[in-house]
C-alpha beads as a LAMMPS data file, in Angstrom:
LAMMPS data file: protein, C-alpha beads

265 atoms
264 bonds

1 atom types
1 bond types

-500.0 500.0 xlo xhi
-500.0 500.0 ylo yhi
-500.0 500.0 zlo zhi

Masses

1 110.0

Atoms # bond

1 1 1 334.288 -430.756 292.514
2 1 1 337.699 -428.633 293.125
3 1 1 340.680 -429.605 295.484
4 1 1 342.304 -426.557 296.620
5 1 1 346.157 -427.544 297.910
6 1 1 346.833 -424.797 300.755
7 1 1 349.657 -425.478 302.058
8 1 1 351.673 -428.910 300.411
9 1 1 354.481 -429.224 303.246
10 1 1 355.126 -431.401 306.380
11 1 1 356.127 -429.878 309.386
12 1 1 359.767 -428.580 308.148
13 1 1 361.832 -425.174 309.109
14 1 1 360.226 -422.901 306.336
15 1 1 360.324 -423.843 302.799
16 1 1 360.465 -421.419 299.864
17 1 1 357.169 -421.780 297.953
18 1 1 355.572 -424.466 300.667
19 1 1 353.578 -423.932 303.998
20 1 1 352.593 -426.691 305.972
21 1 1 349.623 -429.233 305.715
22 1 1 345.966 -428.105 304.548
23 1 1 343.811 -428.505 301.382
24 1 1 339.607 -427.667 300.501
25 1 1 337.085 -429.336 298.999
26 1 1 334.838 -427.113 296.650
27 1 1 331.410 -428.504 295.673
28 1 1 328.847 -425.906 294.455
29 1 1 329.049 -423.170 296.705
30 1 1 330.458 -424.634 299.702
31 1 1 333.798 -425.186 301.323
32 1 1 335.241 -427.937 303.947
33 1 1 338.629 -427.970 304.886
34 1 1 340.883 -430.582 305.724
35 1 1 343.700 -429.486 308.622
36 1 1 344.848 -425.989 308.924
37 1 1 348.499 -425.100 308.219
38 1 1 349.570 -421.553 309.411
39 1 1 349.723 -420.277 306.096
40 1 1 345.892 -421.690 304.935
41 1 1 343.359 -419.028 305.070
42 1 1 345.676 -416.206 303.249
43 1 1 346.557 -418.809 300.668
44 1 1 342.618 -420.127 300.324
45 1 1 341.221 -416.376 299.686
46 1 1 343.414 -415.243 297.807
47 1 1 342.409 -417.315 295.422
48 1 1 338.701 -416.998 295.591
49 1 1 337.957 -419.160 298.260
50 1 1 336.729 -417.204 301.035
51 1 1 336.399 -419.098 304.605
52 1 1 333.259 -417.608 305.361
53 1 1 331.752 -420.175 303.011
54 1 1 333.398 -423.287 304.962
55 1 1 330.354 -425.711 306.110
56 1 1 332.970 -427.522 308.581
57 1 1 337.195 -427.858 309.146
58 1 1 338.248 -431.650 309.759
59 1 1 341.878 -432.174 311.584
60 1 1 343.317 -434.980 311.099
61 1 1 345.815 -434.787 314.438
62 1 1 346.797 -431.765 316.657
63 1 1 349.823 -430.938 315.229
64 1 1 350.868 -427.710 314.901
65 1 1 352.111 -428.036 311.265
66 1 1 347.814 -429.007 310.692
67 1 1 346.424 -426.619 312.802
68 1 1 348.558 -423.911 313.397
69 1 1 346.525 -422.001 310.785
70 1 1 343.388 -422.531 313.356
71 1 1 343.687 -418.615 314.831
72 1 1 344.481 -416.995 312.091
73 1 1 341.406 -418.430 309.917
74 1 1 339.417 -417.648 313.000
75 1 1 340.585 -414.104 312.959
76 1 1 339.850 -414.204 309.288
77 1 1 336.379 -414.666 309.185
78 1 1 335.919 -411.938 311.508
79 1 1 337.573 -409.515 309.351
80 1 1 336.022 -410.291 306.568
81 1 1 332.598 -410.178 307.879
82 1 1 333.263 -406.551 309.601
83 1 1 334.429 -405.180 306.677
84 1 1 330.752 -406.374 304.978
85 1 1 333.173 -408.097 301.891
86 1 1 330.877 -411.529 302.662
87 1 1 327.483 -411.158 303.635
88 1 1 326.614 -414.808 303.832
89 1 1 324.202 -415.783 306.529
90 1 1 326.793 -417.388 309.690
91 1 1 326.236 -420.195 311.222
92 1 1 328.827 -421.581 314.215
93 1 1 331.602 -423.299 312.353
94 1 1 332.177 -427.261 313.407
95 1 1 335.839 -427.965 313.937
96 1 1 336.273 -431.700 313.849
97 1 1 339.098 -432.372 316.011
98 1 1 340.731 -435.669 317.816
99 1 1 341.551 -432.800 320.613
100 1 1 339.145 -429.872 321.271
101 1 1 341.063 -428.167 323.518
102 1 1 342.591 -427.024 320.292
103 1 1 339.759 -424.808 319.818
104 1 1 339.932 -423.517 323.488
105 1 1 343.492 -422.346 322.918
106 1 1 342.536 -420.627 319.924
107 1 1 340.085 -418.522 321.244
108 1 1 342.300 -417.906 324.090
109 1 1 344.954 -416.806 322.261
110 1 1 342.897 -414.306 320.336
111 1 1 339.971 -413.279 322.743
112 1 1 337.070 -415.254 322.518
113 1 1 334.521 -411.536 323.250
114 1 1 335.929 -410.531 319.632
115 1 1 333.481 -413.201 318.057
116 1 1 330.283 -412.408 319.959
117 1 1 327.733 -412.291 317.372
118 1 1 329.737 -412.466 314.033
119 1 1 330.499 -416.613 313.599
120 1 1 331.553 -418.406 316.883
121 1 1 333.153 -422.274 316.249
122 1 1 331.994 -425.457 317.646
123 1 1 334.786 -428.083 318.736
124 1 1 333.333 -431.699 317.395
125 1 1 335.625 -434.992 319.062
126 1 1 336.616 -437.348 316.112
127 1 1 335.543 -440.996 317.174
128 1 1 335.899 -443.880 314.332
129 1 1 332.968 -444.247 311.783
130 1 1 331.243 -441.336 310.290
131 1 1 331.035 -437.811 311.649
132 1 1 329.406 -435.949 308.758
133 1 1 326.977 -435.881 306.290
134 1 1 325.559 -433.179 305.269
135 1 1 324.315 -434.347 302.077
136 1 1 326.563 -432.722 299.420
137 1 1 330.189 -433.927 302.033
138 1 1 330.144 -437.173 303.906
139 1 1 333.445 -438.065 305.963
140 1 1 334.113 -441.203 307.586
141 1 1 337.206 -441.144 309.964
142 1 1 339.391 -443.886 310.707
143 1 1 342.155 -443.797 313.628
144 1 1 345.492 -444.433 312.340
145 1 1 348.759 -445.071 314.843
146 1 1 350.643 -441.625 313.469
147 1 1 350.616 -440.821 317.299
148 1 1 350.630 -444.414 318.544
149 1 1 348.537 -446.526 320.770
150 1 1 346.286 -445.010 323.578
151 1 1 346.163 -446.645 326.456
152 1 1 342.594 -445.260 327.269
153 1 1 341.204 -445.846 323.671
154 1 1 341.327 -441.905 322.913
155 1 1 342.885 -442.135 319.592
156 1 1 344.566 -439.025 318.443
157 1 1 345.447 -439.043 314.845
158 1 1 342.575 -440.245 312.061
159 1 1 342.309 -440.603 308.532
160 1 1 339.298 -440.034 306.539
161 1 1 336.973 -441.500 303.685
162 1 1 335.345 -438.773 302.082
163 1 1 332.240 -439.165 299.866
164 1 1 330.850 -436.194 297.464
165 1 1 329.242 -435.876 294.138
166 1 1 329.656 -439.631 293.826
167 1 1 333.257 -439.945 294.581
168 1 1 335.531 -441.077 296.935
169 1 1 338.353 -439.125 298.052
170 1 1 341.038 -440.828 301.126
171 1 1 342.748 -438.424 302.847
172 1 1 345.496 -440.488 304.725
173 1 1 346.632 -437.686 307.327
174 1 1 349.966 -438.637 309.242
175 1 1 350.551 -442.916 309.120
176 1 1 352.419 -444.939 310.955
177 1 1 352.480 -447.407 308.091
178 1 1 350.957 -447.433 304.749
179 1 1 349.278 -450.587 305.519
180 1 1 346.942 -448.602 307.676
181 1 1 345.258 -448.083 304.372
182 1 1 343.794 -451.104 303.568
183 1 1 340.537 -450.943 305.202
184 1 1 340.038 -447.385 303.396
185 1 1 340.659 -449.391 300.130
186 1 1 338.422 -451.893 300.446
187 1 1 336.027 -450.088 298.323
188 1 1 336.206 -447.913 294.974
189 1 1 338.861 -444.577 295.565
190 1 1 338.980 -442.355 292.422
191 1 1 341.743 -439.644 294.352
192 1 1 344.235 -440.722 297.753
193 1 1 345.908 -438.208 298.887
194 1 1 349.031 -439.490 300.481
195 1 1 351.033 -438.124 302.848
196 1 1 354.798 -438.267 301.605
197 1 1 356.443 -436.305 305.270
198 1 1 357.233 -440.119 307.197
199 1 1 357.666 -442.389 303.889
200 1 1 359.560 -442.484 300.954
201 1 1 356.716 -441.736 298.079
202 1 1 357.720 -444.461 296.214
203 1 1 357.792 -447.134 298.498
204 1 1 354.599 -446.167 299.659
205 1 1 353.329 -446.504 295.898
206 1 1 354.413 -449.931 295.682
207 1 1 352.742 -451.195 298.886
208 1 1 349.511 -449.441 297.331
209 1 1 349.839 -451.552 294.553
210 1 1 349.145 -454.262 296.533
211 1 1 346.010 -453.039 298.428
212 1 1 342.572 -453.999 297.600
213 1 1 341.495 -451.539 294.694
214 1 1 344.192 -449.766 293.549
215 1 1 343.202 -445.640 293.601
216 1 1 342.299 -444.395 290.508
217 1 1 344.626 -440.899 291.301
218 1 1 347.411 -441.140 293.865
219 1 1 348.254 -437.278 295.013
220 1 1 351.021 -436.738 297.578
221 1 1 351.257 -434.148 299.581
222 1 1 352.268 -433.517 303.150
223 1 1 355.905 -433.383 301.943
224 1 1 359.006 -434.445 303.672
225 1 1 362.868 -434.457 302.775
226 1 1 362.711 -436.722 299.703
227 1 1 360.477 -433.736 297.941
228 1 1 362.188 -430.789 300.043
229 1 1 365.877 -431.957 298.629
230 1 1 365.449 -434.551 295.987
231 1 1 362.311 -433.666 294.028
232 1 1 363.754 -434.751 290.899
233 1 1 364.661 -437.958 292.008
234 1 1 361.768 -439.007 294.119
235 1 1 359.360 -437.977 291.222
236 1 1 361.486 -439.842 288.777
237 1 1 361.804 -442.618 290.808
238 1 1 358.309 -443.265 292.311
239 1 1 356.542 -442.504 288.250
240 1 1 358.786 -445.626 287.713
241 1 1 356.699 -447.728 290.472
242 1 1 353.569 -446.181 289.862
243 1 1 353.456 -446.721 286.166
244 1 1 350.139 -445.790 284.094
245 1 1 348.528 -444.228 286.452
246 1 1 347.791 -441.071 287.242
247 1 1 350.011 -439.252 289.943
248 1 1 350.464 -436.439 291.071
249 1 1 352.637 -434.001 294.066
250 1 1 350.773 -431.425 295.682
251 1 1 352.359 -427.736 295.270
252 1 1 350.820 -424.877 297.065
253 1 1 348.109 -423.147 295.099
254 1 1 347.778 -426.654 292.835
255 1 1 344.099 -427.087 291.979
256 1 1 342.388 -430.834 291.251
257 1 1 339.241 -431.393 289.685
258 1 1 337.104 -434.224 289.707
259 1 1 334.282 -434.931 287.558
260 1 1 330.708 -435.936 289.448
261 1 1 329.544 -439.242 288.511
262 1 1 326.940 -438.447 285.741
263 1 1 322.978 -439.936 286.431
264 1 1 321.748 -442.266 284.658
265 1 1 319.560 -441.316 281.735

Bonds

1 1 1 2
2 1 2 3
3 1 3 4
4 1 4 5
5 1 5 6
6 1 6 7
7 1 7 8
8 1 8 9
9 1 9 10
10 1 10 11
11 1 11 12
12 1 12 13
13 1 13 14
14 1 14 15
15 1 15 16
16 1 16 17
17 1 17 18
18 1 18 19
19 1 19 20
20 1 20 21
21 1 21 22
22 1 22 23
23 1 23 24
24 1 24 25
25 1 25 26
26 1 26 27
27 1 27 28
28 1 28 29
29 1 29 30
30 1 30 31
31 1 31 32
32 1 32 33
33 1 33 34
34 1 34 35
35 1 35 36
36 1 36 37
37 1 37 38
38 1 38 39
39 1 39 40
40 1 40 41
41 1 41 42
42 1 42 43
43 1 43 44
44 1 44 45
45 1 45 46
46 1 46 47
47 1 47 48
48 1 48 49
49 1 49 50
50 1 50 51
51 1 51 52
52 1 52 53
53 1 53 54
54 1 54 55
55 1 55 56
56 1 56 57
57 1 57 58
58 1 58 59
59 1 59 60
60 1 60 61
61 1 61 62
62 1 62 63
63 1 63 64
64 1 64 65
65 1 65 66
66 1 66 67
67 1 67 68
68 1 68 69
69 1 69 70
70 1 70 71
71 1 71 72
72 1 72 73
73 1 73 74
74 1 74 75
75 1 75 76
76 1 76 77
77 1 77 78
78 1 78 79
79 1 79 80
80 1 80 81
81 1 81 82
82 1 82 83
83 1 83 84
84 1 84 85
85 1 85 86
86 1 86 87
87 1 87 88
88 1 88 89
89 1 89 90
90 1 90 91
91 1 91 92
92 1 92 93
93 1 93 94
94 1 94 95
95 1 95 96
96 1 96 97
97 1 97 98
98 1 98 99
99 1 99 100
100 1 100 101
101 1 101 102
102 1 102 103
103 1 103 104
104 1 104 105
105 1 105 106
106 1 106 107
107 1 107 108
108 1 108 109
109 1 109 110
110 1 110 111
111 1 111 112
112 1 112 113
113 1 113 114
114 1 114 115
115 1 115 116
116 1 116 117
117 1 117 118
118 1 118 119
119 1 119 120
120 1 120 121
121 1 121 122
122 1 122 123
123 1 123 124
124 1 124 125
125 1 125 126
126 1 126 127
127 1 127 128
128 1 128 129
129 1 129 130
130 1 130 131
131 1 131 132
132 1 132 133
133 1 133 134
134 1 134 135
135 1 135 136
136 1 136 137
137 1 137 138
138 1 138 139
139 1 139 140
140 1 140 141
141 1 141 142
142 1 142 143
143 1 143 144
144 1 144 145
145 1 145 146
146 1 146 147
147 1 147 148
148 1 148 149
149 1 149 150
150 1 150 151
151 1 151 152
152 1 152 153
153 1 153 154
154 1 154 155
155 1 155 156
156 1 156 157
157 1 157 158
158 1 158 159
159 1 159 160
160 1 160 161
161 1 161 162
162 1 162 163
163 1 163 164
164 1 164 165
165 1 165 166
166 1 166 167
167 1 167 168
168 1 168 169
169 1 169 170
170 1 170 171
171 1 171 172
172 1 172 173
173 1 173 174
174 1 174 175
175 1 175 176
176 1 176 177
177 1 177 178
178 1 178 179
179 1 179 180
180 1 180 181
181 1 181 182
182 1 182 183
183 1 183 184
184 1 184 185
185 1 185 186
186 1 186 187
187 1 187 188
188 1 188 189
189 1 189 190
190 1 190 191
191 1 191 192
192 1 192 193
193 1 193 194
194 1 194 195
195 1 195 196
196 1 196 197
197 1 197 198
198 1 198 199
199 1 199 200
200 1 200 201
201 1 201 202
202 1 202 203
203 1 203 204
204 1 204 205
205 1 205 206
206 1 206 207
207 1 207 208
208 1 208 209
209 1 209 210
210 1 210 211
211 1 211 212
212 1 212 213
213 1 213 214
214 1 214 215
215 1 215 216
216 1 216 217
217 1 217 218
218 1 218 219
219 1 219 220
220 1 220 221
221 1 221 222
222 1 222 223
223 1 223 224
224 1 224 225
225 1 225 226
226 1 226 227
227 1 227 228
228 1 228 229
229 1 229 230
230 1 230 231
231 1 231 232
232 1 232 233
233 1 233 234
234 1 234 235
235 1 235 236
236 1 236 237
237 1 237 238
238 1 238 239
239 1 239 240
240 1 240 241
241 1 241 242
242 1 242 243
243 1 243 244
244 1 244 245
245 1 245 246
246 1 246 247
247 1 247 248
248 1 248 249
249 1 249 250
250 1 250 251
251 1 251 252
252 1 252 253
253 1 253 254
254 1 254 255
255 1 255 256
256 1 256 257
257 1 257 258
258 1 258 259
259 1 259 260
260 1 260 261
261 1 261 262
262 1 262 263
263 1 263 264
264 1 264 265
């Protein structure tokens, strides 16, 4: 199992060397992928990861800096299938999505008669609990207060518990509070991927010392000012807190593997 960092950045004025939010899971021969920053789809194929092998794109929130990327992947696809350089068999692509009129704008904004018959996209509504399984990916969402408190119970912004090859993976998306973690935590997490654009890294490391099962690898991405202009110091500074484990800070391009839980002989 592969994670693929797309793009490693919050939503910031252009960074040198950073794009905004998005990152793939790899198991065998399939792809899901987890928000779309504008920069995802060039960044994801270049390097051998071709979206016409996604099996479903999860957003965490309808920000642009997570799914400004949404056309362009779109429009992506549909080149690469024209151009016969993936011959895969297409199936409509689910795009799980607190908002699906994100997908309506996309197709609007490109013309939705330019995917008739190559690989049209499904918008799926994020609710709490789980929202797939398709036996190699499961992904449980949980809503999160990043966008605050609905007054008609239509939460906007999730997180999600991700199960595959026998390990857990937490994806936090945009918090309000690192506390919002704990039920997430309650059971075994061998990766969290953090997001480090609304808290200072290392004060989020020490309150996830605290939580139920402390993760096995702690990965921030999603990164704000403290990484932007003090990368030294924040790395420096949160290693300190987070000593003896393993940690890492997402960087476009970065790849993470994770070994599958062996069977039992």
């Amino acid at each position: 199992m592969k994670i693929f960092i797309c793009g490693s950045a919050s939503g910031t004025e252009p960074v040198k060397g950073r794009h905004h939010s998005a990152w793939i899971l790899e198991s065998g021969n399939k792809l899901y992928q987890f928000d779309a920053g504008e920069n995802s789809v060039c960044q994801a194929y270049l390097n051998g990861l071709s979206p016409c092998r996604l099996q479903a794109l999860f957003n965490t929130h309808p920000h642009f800096d997570h799914i400004g990327g949404l056309p362009h992947l779109l429009w992506t696809i549909r080149k690469i299938i024209n151009k016969k350089w993936d011959t895969m068999d297409m199936v409509p692509l689910p795009v799980y999505t607190p908002d699906p009129q994100i997908l309506e704008h996309a197709f609007a904004f490109l013309g939705h008669s330019e995917f008739a018959g190559i690989r049209d996209a499904t918008a799926v509504k994020i609710r709490d609990g789980v929202i797939f399984d398709d036996g190699t990916v499961k992904v449980e969402a949980f809503h999160n207060r990043h966008l605050g408190i609905p007054e008609d119970g239509n939460w906007k912004s999730f997180s999600f518990r991700i199960n595959c090859e026998g390990k857990t993976i937490v994806d936090s998306g945009d918090l309000h509070s690192t506390e919002e973690l704990t039920e997430m935590l309650n059971k075994k997490c061998d990766l969290l991927m953090m997001e480090s654009g609304h808290h200072h890294p290392w004060e989020s490391a020490e309150k996830l010392l605290a939580m139920p099962n402390i993760p096995e690898k702690l990965l921030f991405r999603h990164h704000g000012r403290d990484i932007i202009n003090r990368y030294e110091e924040t790395v420096s500074r949160t290693r300190q807190v987070w000593s003896g484990q393993e940690l890492f800070f997402a960087e476009d391009g970065m790849s993470l593997y994770i070994l599958a839980e062996k069977s039992a002989s």
